[in-house]
N, C-alpha and C positions, 0 to 999 in steps of 0.2 A: 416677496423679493424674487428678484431673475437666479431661476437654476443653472449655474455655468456646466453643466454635465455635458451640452450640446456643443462650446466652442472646440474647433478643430485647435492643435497644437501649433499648426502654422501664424496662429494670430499672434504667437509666442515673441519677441525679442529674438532674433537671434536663430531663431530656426527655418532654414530655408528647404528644397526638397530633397538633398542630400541627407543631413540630417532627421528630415522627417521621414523619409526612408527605413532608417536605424533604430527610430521610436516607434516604426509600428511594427517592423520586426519582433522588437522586445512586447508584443504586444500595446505599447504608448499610443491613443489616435487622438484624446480628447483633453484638454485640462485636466478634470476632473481624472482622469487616470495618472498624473502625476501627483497629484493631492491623495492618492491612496498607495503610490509610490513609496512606503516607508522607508525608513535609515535600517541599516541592519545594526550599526552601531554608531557610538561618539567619541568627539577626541575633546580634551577641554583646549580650547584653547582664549580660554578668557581672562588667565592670567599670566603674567610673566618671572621665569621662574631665574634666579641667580645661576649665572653659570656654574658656581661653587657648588651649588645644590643639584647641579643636573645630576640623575641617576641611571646607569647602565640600564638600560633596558626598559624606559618610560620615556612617554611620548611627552615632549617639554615645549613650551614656547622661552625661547631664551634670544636677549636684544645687545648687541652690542655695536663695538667700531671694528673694522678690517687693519689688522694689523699690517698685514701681509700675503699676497697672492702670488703662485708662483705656480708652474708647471714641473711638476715630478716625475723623473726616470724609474721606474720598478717592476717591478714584473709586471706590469699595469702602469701606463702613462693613466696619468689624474693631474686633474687641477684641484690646489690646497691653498684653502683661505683661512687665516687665521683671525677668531675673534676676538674679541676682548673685553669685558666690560669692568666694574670698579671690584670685581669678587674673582675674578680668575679669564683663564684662557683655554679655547674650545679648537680643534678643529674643524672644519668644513669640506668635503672631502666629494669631487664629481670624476666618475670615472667617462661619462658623456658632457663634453662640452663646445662649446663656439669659442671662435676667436672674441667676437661681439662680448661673451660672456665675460670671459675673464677680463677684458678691458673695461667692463661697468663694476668688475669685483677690487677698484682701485681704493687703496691704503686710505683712511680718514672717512668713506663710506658709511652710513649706519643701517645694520640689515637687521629683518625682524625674519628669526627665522623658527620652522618648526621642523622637526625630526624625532629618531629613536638613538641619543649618544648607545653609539658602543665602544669597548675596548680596543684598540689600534695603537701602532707603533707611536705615535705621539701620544701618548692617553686617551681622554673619550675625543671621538670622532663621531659626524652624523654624514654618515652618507646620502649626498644627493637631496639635503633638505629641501621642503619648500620655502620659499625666502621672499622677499619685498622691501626695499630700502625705503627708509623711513626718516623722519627730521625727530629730532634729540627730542621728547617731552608728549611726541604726538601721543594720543590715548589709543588704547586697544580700539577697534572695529567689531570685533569677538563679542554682542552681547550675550549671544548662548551657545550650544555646546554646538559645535561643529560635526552636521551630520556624516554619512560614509552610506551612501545608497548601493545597493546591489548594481550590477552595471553589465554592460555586453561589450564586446570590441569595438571600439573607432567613438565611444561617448567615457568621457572624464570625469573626473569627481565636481571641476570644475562646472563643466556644463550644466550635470545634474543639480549643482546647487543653484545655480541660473535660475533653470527654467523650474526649479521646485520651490526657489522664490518669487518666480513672476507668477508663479500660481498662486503662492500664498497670498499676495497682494490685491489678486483680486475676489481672493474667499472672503478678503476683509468687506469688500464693495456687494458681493453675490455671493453671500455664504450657500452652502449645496442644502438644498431641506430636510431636513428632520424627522425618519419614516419612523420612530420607535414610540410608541407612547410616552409621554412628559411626564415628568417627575418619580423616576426611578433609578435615574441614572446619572452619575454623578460629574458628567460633563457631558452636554453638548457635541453633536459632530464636527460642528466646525472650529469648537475648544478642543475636543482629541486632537484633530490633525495639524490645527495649529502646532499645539507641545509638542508632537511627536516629529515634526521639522526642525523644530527650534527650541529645543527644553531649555530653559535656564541654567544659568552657571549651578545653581545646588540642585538640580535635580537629581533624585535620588538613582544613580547608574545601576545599581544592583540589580534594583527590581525592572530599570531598564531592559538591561541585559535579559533575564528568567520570564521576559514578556508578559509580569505581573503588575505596571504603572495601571493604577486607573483608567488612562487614557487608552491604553493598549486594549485593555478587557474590553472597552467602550465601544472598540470597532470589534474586537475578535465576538463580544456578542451578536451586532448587527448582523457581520457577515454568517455566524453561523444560523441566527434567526432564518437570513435568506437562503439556504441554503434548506435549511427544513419545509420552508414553505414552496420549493421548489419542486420538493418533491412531495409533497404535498398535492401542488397542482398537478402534477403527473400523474398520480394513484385517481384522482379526480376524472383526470381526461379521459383515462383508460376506463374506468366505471361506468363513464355517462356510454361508450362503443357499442354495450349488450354483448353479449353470451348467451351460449345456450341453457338453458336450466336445467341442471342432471339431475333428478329427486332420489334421495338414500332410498337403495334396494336392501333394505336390510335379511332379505332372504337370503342373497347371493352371496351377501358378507358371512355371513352367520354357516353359510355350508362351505364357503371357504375358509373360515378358521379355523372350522372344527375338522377339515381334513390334514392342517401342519399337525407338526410333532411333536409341539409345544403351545403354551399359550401365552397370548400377545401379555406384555405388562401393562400395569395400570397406564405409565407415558403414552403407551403406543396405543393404547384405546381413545387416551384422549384426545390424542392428535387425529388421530383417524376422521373423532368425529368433529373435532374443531373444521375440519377439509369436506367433510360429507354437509356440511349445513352450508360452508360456502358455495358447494359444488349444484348445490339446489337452487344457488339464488340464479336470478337471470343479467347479472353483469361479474365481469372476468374476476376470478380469483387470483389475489396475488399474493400468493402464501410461502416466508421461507422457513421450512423447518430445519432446526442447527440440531443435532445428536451426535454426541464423541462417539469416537469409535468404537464401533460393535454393540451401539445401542438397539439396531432395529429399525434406521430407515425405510432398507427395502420395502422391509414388510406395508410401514405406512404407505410407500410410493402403491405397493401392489394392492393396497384397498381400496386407492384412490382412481388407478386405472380400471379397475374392477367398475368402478359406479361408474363408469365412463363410459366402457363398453357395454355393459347391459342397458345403456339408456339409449342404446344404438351410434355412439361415435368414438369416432379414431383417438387413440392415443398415440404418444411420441416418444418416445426415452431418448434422451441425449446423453452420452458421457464424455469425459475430455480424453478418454487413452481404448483402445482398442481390448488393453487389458479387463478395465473396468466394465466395458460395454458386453465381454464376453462374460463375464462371472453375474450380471445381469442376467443375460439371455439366458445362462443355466441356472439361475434361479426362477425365473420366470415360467421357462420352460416347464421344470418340475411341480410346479405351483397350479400354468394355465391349462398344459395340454388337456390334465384328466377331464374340466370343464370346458373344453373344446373352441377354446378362443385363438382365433386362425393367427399368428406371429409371424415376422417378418426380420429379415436383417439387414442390416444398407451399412456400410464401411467404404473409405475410400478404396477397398483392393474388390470388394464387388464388380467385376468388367462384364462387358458384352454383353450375351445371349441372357446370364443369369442376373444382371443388372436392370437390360430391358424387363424380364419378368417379374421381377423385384416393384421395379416402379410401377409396373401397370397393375398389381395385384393394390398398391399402398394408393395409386390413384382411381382405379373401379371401387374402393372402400371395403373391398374383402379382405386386405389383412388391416383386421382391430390392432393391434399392438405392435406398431414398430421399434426397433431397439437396433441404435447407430449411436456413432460417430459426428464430428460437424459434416459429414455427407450428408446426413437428413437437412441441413439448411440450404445444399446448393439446390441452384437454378430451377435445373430440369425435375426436383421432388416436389412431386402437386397430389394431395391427401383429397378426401373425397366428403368428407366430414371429420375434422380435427377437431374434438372436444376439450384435450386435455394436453398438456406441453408439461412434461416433468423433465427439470433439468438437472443434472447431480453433478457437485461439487462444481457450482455455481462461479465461483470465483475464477474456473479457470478456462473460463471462456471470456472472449471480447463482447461487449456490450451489441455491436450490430451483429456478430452471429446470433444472440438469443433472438434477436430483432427481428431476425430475417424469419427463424422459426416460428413466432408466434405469429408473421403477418401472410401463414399459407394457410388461412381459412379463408371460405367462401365468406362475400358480403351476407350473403343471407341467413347462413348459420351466426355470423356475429365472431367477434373474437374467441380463442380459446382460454381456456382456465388454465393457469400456470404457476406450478410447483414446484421450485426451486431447494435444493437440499445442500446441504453442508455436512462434514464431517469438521470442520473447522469453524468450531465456535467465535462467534464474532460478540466481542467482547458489549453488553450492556450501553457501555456509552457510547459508542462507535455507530450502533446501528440507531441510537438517536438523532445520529445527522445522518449519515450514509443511508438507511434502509426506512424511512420514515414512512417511504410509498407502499412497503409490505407490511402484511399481519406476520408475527413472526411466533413458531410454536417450538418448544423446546421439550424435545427428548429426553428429559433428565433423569432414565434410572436406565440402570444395564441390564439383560436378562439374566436368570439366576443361571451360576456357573463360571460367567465369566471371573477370569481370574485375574485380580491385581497384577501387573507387571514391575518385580521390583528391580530399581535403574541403578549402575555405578559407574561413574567414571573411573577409567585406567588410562594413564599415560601410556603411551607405544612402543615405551623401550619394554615394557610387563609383555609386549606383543605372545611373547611364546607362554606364555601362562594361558594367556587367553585361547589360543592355539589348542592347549592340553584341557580345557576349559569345554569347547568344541566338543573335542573325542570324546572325553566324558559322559556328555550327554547325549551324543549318538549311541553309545556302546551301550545305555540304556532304552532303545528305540526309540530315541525322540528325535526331533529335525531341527537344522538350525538354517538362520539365514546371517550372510557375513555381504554387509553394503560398502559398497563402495563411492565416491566421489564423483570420480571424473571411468572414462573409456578407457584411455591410454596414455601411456605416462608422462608428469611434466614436471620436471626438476624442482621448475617454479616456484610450483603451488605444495611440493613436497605429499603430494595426494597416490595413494596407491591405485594404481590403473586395476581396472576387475578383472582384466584377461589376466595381467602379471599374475592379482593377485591369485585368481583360480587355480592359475597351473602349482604356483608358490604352496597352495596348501592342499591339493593332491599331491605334492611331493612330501610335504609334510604328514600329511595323512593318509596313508596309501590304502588302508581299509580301507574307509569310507569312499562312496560314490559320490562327486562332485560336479554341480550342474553349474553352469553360466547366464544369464539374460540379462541383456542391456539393452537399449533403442536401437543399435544399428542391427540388430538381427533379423531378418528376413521375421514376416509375421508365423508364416510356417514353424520355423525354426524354434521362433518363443515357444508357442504355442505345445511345441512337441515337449521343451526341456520345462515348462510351467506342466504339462499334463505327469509328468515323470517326477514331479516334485509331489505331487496333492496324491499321487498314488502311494508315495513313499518310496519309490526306485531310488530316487536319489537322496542323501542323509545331509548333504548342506549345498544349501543355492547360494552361492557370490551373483550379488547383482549392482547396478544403480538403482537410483532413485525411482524406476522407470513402475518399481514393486512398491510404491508409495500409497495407491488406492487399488484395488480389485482384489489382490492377494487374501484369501480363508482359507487357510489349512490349519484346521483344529491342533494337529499332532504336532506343530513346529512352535517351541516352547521356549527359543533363547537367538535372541537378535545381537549381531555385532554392527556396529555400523563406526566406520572408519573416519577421523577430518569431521567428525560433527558439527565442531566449530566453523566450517565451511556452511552450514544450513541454516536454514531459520528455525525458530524454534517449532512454528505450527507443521514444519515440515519433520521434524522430528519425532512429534508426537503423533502424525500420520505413521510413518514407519513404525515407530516402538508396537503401534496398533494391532500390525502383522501378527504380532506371537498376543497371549494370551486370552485364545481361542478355543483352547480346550478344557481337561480337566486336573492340566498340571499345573503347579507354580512356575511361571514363568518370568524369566530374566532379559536386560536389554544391558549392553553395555556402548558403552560410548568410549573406544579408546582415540583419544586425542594426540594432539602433535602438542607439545610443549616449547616454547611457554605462548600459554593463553592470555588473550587481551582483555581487559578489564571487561568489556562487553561481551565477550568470548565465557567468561570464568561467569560471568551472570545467568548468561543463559543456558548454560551446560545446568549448573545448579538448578536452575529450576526445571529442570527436565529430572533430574532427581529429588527433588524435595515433591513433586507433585504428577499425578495422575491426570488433575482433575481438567479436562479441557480448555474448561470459561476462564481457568488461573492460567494455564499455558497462554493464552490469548488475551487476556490484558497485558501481562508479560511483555508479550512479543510484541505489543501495539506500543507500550512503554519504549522498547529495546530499537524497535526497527520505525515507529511510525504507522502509518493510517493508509499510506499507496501503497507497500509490501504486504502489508497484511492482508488489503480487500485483493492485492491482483489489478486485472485487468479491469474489472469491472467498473473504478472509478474514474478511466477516462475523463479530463474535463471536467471532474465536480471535485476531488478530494484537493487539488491544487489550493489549499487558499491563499489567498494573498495576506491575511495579520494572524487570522486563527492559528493554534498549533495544539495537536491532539500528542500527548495525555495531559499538557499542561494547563490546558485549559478545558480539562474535563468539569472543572468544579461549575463552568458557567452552563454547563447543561439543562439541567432540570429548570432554572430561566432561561433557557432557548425555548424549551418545552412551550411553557407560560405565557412569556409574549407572544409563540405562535399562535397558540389559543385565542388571545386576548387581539391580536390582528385579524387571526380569521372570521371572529364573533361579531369582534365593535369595529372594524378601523380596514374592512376588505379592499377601498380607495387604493392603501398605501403598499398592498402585496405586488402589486406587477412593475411600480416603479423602487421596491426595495431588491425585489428579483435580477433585474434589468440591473442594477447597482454592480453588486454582485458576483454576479453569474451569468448574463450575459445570456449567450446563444449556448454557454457551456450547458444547461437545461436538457437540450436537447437528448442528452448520450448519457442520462441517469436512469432511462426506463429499466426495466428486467424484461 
């Protein structure tokens, strides 16, 4: 049979270049893009309900005679048509109308109309029904349930239902083909999007709604099958490019560990060497290691850079905050200098004469180990031999800045190998669609020492408890950090500004020595009041969010963070992260603004009921969704059009299967399932 995927929309009834204009806007160019166009919901309107029986607040198809039409003076001119049928009397009620109108709304008329009655000065009233006059006996038109398509401005329910039946009509003639294996499935594509047009009067709404109908699963698995297989073919493309093959120096490892102060844990040896047998092979690594906080990242990043530079090529460190990128370089620093591996720094406040030197030292291949900023990806940075591209906390970069980083290798050396890390555990099911194209290794044990963080929530009116909470624990030499929200104050959002707050609890605490850092502060500036925190000068830092990633000061043992409810949860348990770095019990509190939102009271709770990262982060993927939780990274792939993560997490492990089973037996049907889709969206999934 003919695949209709290829007709343009203008062959449509009705659609000329004004409107086709508005449908490609909304992304619409093909038929076949309106046959995956689903309804978000239904109305019934397939049977007709007694006016007696209309209920406040339900949507009714109710038929009767016009009593009476009349134009009403009240605080609001409106036209009132009164209806009638053998069980009672309804009003009809437009506060937009025509002359034309009310002269067709003449007494003895029979209208079929639809609406939601509500309460009004005459009894139920429907405001601004949709209506149709009809002959006494004629039969509903309504075989099934009347869909309600997603929509943009200047296109109607009506139209949409138009052109999403002249599509139907012709699925009937050129159903779209069948990319899934047969006989697993318990309708057809072109049975799913039939129903999902047009369900029947008893179909079951419920499961409508909670996007669990068969039909619905039927496309949410297609679309997520193609979605795994796309990246799929990306991990593929990138493999076939070549790399350079860096072979485990295990000498150079082995006198670097044995110079730290501690010893790696079992996690961290294993991850080490899962990236050293990558890093041997001769096509690109695409490795993301996920470790909660204060697992021992670094350390794996620094084994990996280590094989990199003894095999003779450049590595890269990116991080997303100037903060982070410095607590890097002073670890790295302390690590490489004794074994004398030449280092580099590039940020965007790098200018001039030290910038020029900067670059030329990272493009003659004398500095091994760069560590920046996304100033390492602009223009003018050209590396000399780039082995290795480790990126940290991966999510919070855009897809073409990693892009841009990994394509400043020479042709000849081949692509570089690329290590992506997290501190934000990306929940098990999530990276079965989203991360498919990476090996992914997980850090799961913390080094010994670290200390449990135990969480409480306080409401803010307890504010001065917490306050006296503070002191306490400074008067004992510990340090605390107190977060704030927003800069500076907004009635609004009812969020305490960190300048207020700063001054607010130096006057409160006139002992203690009170430091400040936010993002508008000069880098200088940070950098002096972060240096006078890790020293101990100062006994509590008010800050933003800005202290979310970089921040190790062993000695600061109790976090406030203000409007938590304001944050996501993965961003929360980044912060809590900050304290329990030393060898005390340390505490986090979360005082909130009351009263909290249903979604609000969820996710505070589980920031107290648990530590454990991978639970924070199905949580949060539950609470917020699949584009909040990756970031930027899913540009263009996480959009789906029927799928919805977590609700249709149970169809995973068969996403897995049939990719398997496509890739194996049935390779024909991957590029035109792709193409379905996802489109040119493929493009902006790499790492």
């Amino acid at each position: 049979m003919t695949d209709i995927a290829g007709a343009p929309v203008q062959e449509l009834r009705g659609v000329g270049p004004k409107l086709a204009g508005k449908l490609a806007d909304y992304g619409i160019h093909r038929v076949d893009d309106l046959l995956f166009h689903l309804p978000l919901r239904y109305q019934d309107r397939t049977r007709i309900t007694p006016i007696a029986a209309a209920v406040e607040g339900a949507d009714v198809v109710i038929e009767g005679e016009v009593r009476a039409a009349d134009i009403v003076f009240g605080r609001r001119r409106s036209l009132v048509a009164r209806l009638q049928d053998g069980s009672g009397t309804i009003t009809l009620r437009f506060f937009h109308f025509s002359a034309a109108q009310k002269n067709n709304l003449r007494p003895g008329c029979r209208l079929r109309c639809f609406g939601q009655p509500r309460r009004g000065s005459s009894g139920l009233e429907i405001y601004h029904p949709e209506y149709r006059q009809v002959q006494e006996g004629e039969v509903l038109a309504e075989e099934s349930l009347t869909p309600i398509y997603p929509t943009t401005a200047g296109i109607g329910q009506n139209q949409w239902r138009s052109l999403c039946g002249q599509a139907l009509l012709r699925l009937q003639s050129s159903p779209p083909r069948d990319l899934l294996p047969a006989g697993q499935l318990p309708y057809d594509l072109a049975q799913a999007l039939s129903y999902l047009h047009a369900p029947p009067p008893d179909a079951p709404q419920a499961l409508l709604r909670e996007g669990h109908h068969p039909a619905q699963l039927r496309l949410a698995l297609e679309e997520l099958v193609a979605h795994n297989l796309s990246l799929h073919r990306l991990r593929e493309r990138a493999q076939q490019e070549g790399a350079p093959a860096l072979p485990a120096r295990p000498r150079e490892l082995e006198a670097f560990l044995a110079s730290l102060p501690f010893t790696p844990t079992g996690a961290q040896s294993r991850v080490l060497g899962e990236i050293a047998a990558d890093l041997a092979r001769p096509c690109p690594m695409l490795r993301l290691v996920q470790g909660d906080v204060g697992s021992g990242k670094t350390l794996v990043a620094a084994g990996a850079a280590l094989q990199a530079i003894a095999n003779g090529y450049q590595v890269a460190i990116m991080a997303p905050t100037e903060i982070l990128a410095e607590q890097h370089w002073g670890n790295f620093s302390g690590w490489f200098e004794p074994l004398a591996v030449d280092m580099e720094w590039l940020s965007g406040r790098t200018k001039g004469k030290k910038r020029e030197a900067t670059l030329q030292r990272i493009g003659s291949g004398k500095a091994a180990l760069v560590i920046g900023t996304h100033a390492l990806f602009q223009a003018d940075v050209a590396f000399h031999r780039l082995g290795l591209v480790i990126v940290d906390e991966q999510h919070r970069f855009g897809v073409h800045q990693r892009l841009a980083l990994t394509e400043k290798s020479s042709r000849e050396h081949g692509r570089p190998h690329q290590l992506v890390m997290t501190a934000t555990p990306i929940p098990r099911t999530l990276s079965m669609v989203a991360y498919a194209d990476l090996d992914c290794s997980v850090i799961d044990e913390l080094p010994p020492g670290r200390q449990a963080v135990s969480t409480a929530l306080v409401d803010s009116n307890r504010r001065q408890q917490v306050v006296e909470r503070v002191a306490a624990a400074c008067a004992e030499g510990r340090q605390a950090y107190w977060v704030c929200t927003l800069i500076e104050e907004s009635d609004a959002l009812q969020a305490q500004a960190a300048e207020a707050t700063a001054a607010e609890l130096q006057q409160a605490l006139p002992q203690l020595a009170v430091g400040l850092i936010h993002g508008r502060l000069k880098p200088v500036e940070k950098e002096a009041v972060m240096a006078r925190f890790k020293a101990g000068d100062l006994a509590l830092l008010v800050a933003t969010t800005v202290i979310e990633v970089g921040m190790d000061v062993p000695n600061a043992s109790l976090m406030i963070i203000e409007n938590p409810e304001r944050l996501g949860l993965a961003q929360l348990h980044q912060l809590r992260g900050r304290v329990g770095r030393g060898s005390e019990a340390s505490h986090c509190v979360l005082l909130y603004q009351a009263p909290l939102s249903a979604n609000g009271k969820q996710r505070l709770s589980a920031m107290r009921e648990s530590s454990d990262g991978f639970y924070i982060a199905e949580k949060d993927l539950e609470l917020r969704g699949p584009g909040e939780v990756l970031g930027t990274r899913q540009t263009g792939l996480m959009e789906f059009r029927i799928a919805e993560l977590p609700a249709h997490n149970h169809l995973l492990q068969q996403v897995q299967d049939l990719s398997d089973q496509l890739r194996e037996g049935y390779p024909e049907l991957i590029e035109p399932l792709i193409q379905r889709w996802t489109g040119a969206a493929q493009q902006f999934a790499k790492v």
